[in-house]
N, C-alpha and C positions, 0 to 999 in steps of 0.2 A: 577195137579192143579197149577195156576199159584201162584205169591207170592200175599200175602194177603196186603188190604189196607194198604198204609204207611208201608208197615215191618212187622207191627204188626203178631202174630200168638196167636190161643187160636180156642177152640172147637168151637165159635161161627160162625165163618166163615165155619163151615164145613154144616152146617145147609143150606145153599147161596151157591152151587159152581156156578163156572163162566160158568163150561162148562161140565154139567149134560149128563150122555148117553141119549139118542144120539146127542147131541149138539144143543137142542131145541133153545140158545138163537144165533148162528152163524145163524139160518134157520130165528131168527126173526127178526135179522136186515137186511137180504137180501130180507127178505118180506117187511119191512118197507120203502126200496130202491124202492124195485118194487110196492108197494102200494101209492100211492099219497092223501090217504085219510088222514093219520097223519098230511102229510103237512096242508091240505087242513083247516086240524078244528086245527093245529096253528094258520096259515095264518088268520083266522075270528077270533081270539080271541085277536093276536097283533095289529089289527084295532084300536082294544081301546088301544094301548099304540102310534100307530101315531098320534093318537086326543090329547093322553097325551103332548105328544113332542111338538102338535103344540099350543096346548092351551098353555104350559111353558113360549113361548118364543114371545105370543102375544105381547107382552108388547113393542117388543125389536123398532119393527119399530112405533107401534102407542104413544106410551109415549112423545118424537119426534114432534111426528103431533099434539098432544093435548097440549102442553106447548108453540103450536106454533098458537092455532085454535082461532079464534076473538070471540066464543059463550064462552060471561061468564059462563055458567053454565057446560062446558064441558072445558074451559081454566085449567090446570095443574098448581098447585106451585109445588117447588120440594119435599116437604113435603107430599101432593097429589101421586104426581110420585110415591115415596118409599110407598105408602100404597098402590095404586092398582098396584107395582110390587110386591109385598111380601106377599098381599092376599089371594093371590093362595094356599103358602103353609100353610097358616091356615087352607082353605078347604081339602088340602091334608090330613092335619094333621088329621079331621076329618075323611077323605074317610078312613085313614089308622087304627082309630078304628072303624068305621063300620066293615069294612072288619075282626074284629076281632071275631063279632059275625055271619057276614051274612055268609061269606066263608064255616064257618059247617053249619050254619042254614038251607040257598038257596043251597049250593054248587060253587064249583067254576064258574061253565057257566053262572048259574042265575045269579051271583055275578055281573059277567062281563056283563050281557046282562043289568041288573036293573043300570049299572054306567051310560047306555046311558039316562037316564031319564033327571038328575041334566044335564049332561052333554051339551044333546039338549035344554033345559031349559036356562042355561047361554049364549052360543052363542045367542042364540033370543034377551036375555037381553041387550047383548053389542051392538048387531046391531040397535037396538032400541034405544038405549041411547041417553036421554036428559035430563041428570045430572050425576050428581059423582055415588052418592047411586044405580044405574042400573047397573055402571062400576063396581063396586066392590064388587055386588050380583052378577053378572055374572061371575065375575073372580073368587071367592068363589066358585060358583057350577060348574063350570068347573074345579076347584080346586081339591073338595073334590071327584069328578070324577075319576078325575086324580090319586088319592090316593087310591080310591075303589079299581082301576085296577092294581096301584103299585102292590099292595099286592098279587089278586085273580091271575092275569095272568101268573107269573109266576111260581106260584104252579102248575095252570093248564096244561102248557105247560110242568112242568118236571113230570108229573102224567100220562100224554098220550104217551109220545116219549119212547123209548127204550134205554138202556144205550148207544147205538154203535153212535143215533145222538144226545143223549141228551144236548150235547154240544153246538154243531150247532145251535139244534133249542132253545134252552134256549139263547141263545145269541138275537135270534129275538127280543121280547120283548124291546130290547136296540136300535137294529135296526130301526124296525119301528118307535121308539122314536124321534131316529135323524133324519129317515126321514120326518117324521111330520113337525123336527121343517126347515129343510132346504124347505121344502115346503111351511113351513110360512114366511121363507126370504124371497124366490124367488116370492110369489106371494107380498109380499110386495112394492116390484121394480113397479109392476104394477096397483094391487088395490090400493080403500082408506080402508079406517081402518075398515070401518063398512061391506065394502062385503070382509075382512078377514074374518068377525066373520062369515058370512050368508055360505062363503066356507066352516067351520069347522064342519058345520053341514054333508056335506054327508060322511063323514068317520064314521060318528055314525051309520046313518041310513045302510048302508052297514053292519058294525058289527052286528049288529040286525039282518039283513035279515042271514045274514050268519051262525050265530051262531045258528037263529033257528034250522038249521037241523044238526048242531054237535053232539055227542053225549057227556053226560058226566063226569069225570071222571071215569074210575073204579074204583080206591080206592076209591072215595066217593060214589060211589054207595055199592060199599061193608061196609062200613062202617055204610052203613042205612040198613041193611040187605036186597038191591036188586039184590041180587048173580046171579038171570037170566039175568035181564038187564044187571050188569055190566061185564057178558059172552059176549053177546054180543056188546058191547060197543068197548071191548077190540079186539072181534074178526074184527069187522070193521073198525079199525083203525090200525090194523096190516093185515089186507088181507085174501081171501077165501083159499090162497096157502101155507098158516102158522098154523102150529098146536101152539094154544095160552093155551092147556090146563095148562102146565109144568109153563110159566108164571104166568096164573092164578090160581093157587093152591101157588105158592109161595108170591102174593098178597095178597089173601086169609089168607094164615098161618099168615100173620103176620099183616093184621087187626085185624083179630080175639083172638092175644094174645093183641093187643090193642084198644077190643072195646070200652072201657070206655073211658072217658076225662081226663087228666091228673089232680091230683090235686094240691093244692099249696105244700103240704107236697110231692110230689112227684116231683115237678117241681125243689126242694132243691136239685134233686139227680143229682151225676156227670153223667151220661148220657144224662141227660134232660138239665140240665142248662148250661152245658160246651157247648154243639152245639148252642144253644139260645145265649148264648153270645158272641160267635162266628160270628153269622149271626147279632147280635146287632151293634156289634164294628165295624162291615164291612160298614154298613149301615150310620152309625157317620161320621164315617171317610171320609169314601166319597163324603156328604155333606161339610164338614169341607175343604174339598180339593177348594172350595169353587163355587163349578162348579153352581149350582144354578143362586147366583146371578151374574154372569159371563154371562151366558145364559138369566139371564132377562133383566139386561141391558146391551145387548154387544152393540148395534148401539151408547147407549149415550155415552159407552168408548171408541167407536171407535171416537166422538164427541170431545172427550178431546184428542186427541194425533193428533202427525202429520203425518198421515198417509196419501201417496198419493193418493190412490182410495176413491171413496165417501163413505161412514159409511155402505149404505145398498148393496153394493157392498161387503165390507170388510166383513160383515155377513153371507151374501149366500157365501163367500168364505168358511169361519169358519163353516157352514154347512155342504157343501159338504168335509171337508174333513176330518170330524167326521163322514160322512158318509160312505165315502171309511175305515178308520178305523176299524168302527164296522164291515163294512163286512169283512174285513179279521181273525179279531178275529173272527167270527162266523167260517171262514172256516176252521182256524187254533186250536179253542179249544181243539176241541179233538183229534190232533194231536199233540202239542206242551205240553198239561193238562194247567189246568188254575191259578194253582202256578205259571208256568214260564211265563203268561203272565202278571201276576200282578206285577211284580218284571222286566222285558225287556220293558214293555210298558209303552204308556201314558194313560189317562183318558181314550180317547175313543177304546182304543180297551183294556185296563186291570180294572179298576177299574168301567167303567163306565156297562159295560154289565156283566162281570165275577159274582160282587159281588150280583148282583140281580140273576144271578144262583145259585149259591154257595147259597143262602139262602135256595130259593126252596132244594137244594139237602142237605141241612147238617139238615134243624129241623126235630124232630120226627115229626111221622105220628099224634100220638095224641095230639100235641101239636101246628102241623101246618099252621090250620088255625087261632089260636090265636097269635100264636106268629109273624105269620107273618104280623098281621096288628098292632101289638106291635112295630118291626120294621118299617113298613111302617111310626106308627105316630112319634117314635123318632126322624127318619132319616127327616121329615117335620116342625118338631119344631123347628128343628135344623136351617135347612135352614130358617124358618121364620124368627130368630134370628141376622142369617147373612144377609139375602136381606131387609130387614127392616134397618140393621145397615149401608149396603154398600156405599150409597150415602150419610148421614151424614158423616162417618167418609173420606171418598174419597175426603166430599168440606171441610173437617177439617184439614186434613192431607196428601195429597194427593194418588192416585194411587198405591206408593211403598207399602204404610203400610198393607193395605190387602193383596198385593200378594205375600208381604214377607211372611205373616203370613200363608199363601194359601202353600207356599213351605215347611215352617217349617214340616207342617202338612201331605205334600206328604214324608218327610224324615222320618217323624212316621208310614206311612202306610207301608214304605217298612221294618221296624222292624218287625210289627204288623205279615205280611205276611212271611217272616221266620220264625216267633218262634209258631205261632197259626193257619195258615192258615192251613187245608187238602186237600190234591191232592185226586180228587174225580172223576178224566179221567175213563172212562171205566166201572166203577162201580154202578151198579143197586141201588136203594132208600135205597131195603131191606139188601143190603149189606154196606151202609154207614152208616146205622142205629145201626147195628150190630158191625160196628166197636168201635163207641159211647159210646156201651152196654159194651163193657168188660171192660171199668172201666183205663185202660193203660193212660198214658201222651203221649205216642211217639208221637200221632200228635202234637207236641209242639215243634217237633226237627226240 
């Protein structure tokens, strides 16, 4: 047996081995390799997080065109600007307690399918707009979208994947994020503003189409007691060539010891609330980094500085190379683990995708879907707080003071990440869950 999470040792891991006679989980990852259907119903679910990235970062070129546009009723004061760029994460903030109740209610798929509703809704809005009140309904329901999908996506994606790519593909969710939003630079350079919004629509309807024939979770299907369906759920997403029973009985066991909901007197316990706050402070902190309102107005700071390329230039720059980024951390996670990349990296390849996996993988199973639209609406508040205050305090004080403050705050993440972060590389749901369980500090070393 190999050595147990973090160091740690205790009978509980014995429950979880990694590599069961006859080595059902080596047979599932070389299935998951050779099956394309895991990818397939990732790939339709992070749809909704490129519509995320790009709805984020609407702002960055039309804020710009409307402080510059001759129709009173769509003219920007800078006071206007700071409220339909920070909008969003009010919607968010909502999406992210929806998703508190919908994630168990719907399930994760539905979750993510039902984001596309608001989401189509808001682009119509913006494309239409002839007044404020349409801009900032529409940046709201694109918002709270956006927040739905924070949360359901990826739980989703670390529920279907295998530990061997959980890495990789839990990284997507970041991915497709950033590519959304570099797709909103770049089509920037060439639309107006209103057929950005009419663009943002076919990444929905695409999601939709796709997601319909996904299947959904198995643990959530287990957890509603449809143990047939979610046999085969699990068996189609790992391949006809894969014996998934050995998996599936170890899903099983440990829904079943947590079919109930957690309760508040339960949620008190070190196993429950030390990972929850775990995925909390991850979540904080990372808004706090202050990457948000950075992303919502990057064209107007590019505005304020003397930079030689023209502003939306300088953004499709900033895109792609958050782009390249993230893909390397996707391809690197689960080979480097995702403590060393929070700690070697920058935003887009450590904090910016890592800490949305690590969520998925650290909260309990019964606790999941609430907590993690708990995170989703902290980590949104948060931000609303900051992009709402950015451009005040930036015509107040200039530039330096937020990005000193932006650094202070990257020097606490990298504390944060030695003493509390867990290395989570390699290891199944039910084994990280388990490690939780025995009650030990070492993950704090």
């Amino acid at each position: 047996m190999q050595e147990p999470l973090l160091g740690a040792e205790g009978p509980d891991y014995d429950t979880f081995p990694e590599k069961p006679p006859p080595s059902p989980g080596d047979r599932a990852r070389v299935g998951t390799l050779q099956n394309k259907r895991v990818f397939l119903a990732t790939f339709a679910a992070v749809l909704g997080n490129f519509s995320f990235g790009y709805a984020l970062v609407y702002t960055s070129p039309v804020i710009p065109a409307l402080e510059r546009s001759l129709d009173p009723d769509l003219h920007l004061t800078k006071s206007q600007a700071s409220w339909f760029g920070s909008v969003f994460t009010l919607g968010a903030a909502a999406g992210g307690l929806s998703a508190m109740i919908l994630n168990d209610l719907l399930g994760r798929k539905l979750s993510i399918m039902f984001s596309a509703v608001p989401s189509a809704a808001g682009y119509a809005l913006m494309a239409g707009a002839h007044g404020l009140w349409m801009l900032l309904l529409g940046r709201t329901l694109t918002g709270f979208a956006g927040g739905l999908t924070a949360a359901c996506i990826p739980v989703y994606v670390s529920e279907i994947a295998p530990p061997g790519v959980r890495g990789a593909l839990g990284a997507t969710p970041q991915l497709m994020a950033v590519f959304g939003s570099l797709s909103l630079y770049a089509l920037g350079l060439l639309l107006p503003w209103r057929w950005l919004a009419v663009a943002g629509e076919a990444p929905v309807l695409i999601m939709i189409l796709l997601l319909s024939f996904m299947p959904n979770s198995p643990r959530f299907l287990l957890s509603r007691g449809r143990d047939e369906e979610a046999l085969q759920a699990l068996a189609w997403l790992r391949g006809t060539d894969v014996d998934v029973h050995w998996e599936f009985e170890q899903i099983q066991d440990n829904v079943r010891r947590q079919s109930s909901r957690v309760s508040w007197a339960e949620a008190r316990a070190p196993h429950v609330c030390r990972p929850i706050t775990v995925a909390l402070l991850m979540r904080l902190l990372q808004q706090l980094t202050g990457i948000t309102p950075i992303l919502v107005y990057l064209q107007s700071i590019f505005d304020s500085t003397a930079v030689l390329l023209p502003p939306k230039d300088d953004a499709a720059i900033v895109g792609a190379v958050r782009l390249l980024s993230v893909l390397i951390a996707a391809l690197t996670m689960d080979l480097a683990g995702r403590k060393v990349l929070l700690f070697v990296s920058g935003y887009a390849m450590g904090w910016g995708p890592i800490t949305w996996l690590l969520m998925s993988e650290v909260l309990p199973l019964r606790a999941r879907g609430v907590a993690s639209g708990l995170c989703v609406l902290a980590s949104w508040l948060t931000a609303f707080v900051l992009t709402k205050s950015f451009l005040p305090v930036v015509s107040t004080f200039g530039l330096q003071v937020p990005f000193f403050f932006f650094a202070a705050i990257c020097l606490v993440s990298l504390v944060f990440t030695g003493c509390c972060v867990p290395e989570t590389k390699g290891r199944s749901l039910e084994q990280i869950e388990s490690f939780f369980r025995t009650g030990r500090r070492s993950f704090l070393r």
